[in-house]
PADREN-934972 format. One line per field, with one value per residue: residue number from 0; residue in three letters; chain; x, y, z of N, C-alpha, C, CB in turn. Coordinates in Angstrom, 2 decimals. Glycine has a CB too. Layout:
residues N
nr <- [NUM;...] $
rest <- [ALA;...] $
kette <- [A;...] $
n_x <- [X;...] $
n_y <- [Y;...] $
n_z <- [Z;...] $
ca_x <- [X;...] $
ca_y <- [Y;...] $
ca_z <- [Z;...] $
c_x <- [X;...] $
c_y <- [Y;...] $
c_z <- [Z;...] $
cb_x <- [X;...] $
cb_y <- [Y;...] $
cb_z <- [Z;...] $
end
This chain:
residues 100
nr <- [0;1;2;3;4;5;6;7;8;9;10;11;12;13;14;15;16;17;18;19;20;21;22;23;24;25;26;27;28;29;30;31;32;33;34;35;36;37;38;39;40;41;42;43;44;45;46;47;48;49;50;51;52;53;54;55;56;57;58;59;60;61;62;63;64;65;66;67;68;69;70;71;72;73;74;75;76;77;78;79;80;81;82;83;84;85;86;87;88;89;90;91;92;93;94;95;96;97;98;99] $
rest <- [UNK;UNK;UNK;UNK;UNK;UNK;UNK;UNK;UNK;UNK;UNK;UNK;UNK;UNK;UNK;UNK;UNK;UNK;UNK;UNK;UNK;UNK;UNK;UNK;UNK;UNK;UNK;UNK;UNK;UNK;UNK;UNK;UNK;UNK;UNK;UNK;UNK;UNK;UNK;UNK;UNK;UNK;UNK;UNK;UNK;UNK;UNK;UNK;UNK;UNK;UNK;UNK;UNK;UNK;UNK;UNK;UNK;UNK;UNK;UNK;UNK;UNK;UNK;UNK;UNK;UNK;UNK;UNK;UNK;UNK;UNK;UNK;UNK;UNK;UNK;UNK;UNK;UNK;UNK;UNK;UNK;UNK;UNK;UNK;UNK;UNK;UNK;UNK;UNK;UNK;UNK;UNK;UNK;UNK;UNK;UNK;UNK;UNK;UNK;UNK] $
kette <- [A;A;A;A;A;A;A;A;A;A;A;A;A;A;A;A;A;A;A;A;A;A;A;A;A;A;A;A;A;A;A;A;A;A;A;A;A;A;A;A;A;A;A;A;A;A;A;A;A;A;A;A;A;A;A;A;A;A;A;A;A;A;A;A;A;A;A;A;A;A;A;A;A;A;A;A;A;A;A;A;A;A;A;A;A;A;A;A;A;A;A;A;A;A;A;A;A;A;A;A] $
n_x <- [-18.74;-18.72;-20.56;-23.13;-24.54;-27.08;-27.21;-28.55;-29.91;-31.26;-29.07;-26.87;-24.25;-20.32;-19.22;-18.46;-16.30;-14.69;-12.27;-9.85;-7.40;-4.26;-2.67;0.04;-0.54;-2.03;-1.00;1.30;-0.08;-1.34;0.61;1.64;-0.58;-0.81;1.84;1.14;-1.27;-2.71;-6.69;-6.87;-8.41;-8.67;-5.96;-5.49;-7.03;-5.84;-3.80;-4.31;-5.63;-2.66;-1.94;-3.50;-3.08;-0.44;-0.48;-2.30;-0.14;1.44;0.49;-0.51;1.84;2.66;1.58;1.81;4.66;3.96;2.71;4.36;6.03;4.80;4.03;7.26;7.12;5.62;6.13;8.66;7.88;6.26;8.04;9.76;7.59;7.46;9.75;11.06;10.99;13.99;15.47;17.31;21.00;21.52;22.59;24.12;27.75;29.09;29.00;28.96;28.57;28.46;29.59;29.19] $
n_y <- [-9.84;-11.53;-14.21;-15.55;-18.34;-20.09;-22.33;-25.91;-25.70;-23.01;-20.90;-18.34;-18.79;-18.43;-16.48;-17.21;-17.90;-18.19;-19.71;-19.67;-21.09;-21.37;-24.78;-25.43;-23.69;-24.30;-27.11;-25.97;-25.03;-27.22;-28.59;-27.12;-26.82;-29.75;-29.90;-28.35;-29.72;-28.89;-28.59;-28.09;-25.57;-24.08;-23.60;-21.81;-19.96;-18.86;-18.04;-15.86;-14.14;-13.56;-12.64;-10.05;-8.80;-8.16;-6.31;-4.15;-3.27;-2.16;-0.67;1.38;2.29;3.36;5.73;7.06;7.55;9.40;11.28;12.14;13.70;15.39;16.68;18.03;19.43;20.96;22.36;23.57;25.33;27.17;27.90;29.85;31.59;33.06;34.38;37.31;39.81;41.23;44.18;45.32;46.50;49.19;49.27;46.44;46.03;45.28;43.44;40.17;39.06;36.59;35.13;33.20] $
n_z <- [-6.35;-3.43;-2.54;-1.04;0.79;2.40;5.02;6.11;8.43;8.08;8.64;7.84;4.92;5.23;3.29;-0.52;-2.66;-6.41;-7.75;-10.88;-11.33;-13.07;-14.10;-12.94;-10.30;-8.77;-8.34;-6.56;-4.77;-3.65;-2.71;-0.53;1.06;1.42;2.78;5.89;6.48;5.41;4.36;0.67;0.15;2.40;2.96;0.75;2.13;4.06;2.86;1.27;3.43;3.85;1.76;1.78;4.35;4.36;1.91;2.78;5.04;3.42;1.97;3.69;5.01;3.04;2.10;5.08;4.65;2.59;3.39;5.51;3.51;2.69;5.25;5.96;3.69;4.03;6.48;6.23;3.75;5.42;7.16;5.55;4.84;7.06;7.57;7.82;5.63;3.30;2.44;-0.12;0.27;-1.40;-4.69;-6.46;-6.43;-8.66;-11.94;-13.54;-16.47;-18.31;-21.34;-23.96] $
ca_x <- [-18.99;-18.98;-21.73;-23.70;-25.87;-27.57;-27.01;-29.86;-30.51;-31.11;-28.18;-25.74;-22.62;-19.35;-19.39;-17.62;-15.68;-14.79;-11.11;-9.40;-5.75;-3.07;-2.31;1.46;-0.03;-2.46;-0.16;1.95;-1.10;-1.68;1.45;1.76;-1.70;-0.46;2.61;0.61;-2.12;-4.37;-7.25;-6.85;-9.45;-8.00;-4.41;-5.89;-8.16;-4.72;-2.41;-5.17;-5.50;-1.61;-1.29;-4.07;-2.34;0.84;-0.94;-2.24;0.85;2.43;-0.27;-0.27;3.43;3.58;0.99;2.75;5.52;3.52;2.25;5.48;7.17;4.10;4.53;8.22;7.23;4.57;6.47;9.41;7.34;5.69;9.50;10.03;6.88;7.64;10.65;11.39;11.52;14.86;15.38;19.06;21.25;21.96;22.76;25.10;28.76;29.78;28.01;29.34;27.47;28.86;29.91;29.00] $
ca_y <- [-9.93;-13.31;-15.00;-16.60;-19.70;-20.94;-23.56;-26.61;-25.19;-21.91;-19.80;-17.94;-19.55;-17.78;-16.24;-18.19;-17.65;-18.90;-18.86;-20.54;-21.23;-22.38;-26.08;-25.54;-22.86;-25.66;-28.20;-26.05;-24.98;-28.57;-29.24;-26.41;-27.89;-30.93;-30.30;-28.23;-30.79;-28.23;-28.13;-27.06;-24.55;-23.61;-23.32;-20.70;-18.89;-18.67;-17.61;-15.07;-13.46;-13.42;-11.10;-9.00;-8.50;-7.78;-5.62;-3.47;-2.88;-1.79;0.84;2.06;2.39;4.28;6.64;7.30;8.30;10.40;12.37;12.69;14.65;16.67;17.77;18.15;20.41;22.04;23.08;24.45;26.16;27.95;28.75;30.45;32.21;33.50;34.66;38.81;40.40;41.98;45.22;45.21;47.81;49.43;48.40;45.26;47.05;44.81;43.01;39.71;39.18;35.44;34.86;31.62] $
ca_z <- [-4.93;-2.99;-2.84;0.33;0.83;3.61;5.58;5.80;9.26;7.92;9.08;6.17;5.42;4.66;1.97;-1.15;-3.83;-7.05;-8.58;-11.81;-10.97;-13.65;-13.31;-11.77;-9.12;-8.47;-7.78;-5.73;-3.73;-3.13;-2.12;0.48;2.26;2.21;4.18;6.16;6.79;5.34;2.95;-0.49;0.08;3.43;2.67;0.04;2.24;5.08;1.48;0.87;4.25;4.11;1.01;2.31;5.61;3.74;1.04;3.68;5.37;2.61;1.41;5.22;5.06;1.60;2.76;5.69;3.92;1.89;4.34;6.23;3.00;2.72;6.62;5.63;2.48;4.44;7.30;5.34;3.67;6.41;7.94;4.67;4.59;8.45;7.62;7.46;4.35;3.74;1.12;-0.46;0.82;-2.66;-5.91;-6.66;-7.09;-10.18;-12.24;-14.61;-17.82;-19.16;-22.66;-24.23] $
c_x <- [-19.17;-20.35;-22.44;-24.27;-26.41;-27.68;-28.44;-30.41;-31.32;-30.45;-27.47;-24.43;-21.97;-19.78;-18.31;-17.15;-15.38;-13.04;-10.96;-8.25;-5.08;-2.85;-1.63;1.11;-0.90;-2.19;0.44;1.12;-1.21;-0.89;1.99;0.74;-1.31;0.93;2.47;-0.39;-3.18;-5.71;-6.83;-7.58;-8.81;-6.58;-4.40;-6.18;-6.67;-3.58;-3.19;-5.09;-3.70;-1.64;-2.51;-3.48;-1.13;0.46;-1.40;-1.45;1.60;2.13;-0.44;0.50;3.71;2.35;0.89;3.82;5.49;3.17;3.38;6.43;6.49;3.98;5.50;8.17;6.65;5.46;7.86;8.84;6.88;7.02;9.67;8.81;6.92;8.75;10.31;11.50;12.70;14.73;17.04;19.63;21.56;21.81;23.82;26.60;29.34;29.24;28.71;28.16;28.80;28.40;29.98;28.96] $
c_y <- [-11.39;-13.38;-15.75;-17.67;-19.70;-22.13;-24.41;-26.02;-23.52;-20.38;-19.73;-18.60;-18.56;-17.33;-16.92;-17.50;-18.34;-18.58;-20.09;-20.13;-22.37;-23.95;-25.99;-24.31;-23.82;-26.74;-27.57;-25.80;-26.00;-28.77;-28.50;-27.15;-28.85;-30.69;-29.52;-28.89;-29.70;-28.87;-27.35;-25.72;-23.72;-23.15;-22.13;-19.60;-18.27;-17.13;-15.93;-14.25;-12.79;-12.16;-10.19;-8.20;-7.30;-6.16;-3.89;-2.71;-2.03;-0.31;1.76;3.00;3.66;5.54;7.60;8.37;9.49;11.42;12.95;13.33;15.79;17.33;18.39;19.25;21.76;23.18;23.75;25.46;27.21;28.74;29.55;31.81;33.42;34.09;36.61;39.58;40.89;42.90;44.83;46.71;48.33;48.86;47.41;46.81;46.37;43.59;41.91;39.29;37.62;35.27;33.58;32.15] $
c_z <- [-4.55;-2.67;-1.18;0.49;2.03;3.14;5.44;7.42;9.05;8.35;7.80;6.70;4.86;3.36;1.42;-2.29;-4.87;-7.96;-9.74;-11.72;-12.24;-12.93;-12.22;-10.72;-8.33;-7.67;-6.54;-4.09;-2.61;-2.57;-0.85;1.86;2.51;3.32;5.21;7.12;7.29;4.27;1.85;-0.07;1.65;3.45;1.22;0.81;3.27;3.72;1.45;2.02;4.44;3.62;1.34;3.41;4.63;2.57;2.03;4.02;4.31;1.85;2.47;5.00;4.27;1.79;4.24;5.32;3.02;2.72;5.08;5.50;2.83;3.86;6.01;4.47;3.46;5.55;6.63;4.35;4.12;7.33;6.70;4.33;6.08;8.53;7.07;5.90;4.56;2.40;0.94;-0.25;-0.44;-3.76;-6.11;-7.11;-8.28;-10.36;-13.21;-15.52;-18.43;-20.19;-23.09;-25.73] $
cb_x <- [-20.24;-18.07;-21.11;-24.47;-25.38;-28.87;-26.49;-29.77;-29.53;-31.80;-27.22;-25.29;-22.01;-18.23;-19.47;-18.31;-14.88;-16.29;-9.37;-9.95;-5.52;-1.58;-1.60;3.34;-0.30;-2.41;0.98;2.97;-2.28;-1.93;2.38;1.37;-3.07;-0.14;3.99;0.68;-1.51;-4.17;-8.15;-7.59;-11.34;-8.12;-3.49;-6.93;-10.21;-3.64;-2.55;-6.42;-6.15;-0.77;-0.95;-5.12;-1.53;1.45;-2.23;-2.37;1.41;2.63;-1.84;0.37;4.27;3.60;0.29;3.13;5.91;2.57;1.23;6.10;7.94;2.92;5.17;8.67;6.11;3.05;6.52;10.13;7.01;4.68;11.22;10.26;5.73;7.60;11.48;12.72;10.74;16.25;14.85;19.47;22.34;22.86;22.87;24.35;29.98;31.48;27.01;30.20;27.40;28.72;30.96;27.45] $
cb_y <- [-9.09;-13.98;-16.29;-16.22;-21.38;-20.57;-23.36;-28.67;-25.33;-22.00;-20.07;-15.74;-21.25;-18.52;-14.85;-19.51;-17.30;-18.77;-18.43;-20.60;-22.04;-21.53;-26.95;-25.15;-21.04;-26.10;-28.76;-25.20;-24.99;-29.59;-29.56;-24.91;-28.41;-32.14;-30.37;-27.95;-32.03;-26.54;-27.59;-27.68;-25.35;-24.43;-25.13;-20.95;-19.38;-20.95;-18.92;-15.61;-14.28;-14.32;-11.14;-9.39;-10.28;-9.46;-6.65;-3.90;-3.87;-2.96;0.68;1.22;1.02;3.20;6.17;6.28;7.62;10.05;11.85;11.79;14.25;16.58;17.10;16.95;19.90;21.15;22.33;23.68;25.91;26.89;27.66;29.38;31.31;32.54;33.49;38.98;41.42;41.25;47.30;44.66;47.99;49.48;49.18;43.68;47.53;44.65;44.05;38.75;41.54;34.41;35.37;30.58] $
cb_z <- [-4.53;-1.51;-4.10;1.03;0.62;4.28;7.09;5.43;10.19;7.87;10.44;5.67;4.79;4.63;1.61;-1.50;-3.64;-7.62;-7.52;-13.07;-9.05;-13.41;-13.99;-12.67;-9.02;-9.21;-8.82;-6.20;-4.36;-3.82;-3.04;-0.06;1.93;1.07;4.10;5.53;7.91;4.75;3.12;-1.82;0.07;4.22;2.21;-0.71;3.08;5.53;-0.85;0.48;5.27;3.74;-1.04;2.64;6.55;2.74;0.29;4.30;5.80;1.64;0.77;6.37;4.34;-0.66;2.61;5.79;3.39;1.11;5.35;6.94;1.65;2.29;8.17;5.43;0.84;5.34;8.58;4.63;3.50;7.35;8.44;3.73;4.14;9.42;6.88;8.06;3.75;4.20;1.45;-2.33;1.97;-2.66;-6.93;-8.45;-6.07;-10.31;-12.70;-14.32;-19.17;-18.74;-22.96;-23.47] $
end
């Protein structure tokens, strides 16, 4: 869980976090903020809200979809269950029996 501090006025600050990033994602971090003319730490927290956003969307989406095959089952189902019985008029008049 993140973590809080207070401020020297005594209000809470953001909560903070703590990551360990590979050199080269590091660098490229850095090099995003800078052309940017962000903060390291800001050009994280932006990256971060991104794939949340995105992450979101995507579990929305696929739950969505889930639900819209289980209508799709459900209500075919329910036409099938609404449907008439029928009896067969008789017995079949000829019958094949395949030889394998």
């Amino acid at each position: 869980m993140a973590t809080r501090q207070n401020s020297s006025n005594g209000k809470q600050k953001s909560p903070r976090i703590q990551v360990v990033l590979p050199e080269d994602l590091c660098e490229r971090l850095a090099q995003l903020a800078e052309a940017e003319s962000r903060t390291v730490s800001n050009m994280a927290k932006v990256l971060i809200q991104e794939g949340v956003k995105n992450r979101e969307l995507i579990e929305s989406s696929t739950s969505k979809e889930v639900e819209t095959k289980k209508t799709k089952t459900e209500n075919f189902i329910n036409a099938l269950e609404k449907q008439k019985t029928q009896r067969l008029k008789g017995i079949p008049k000829r019958l094949r029996f395949n030889r394998n």
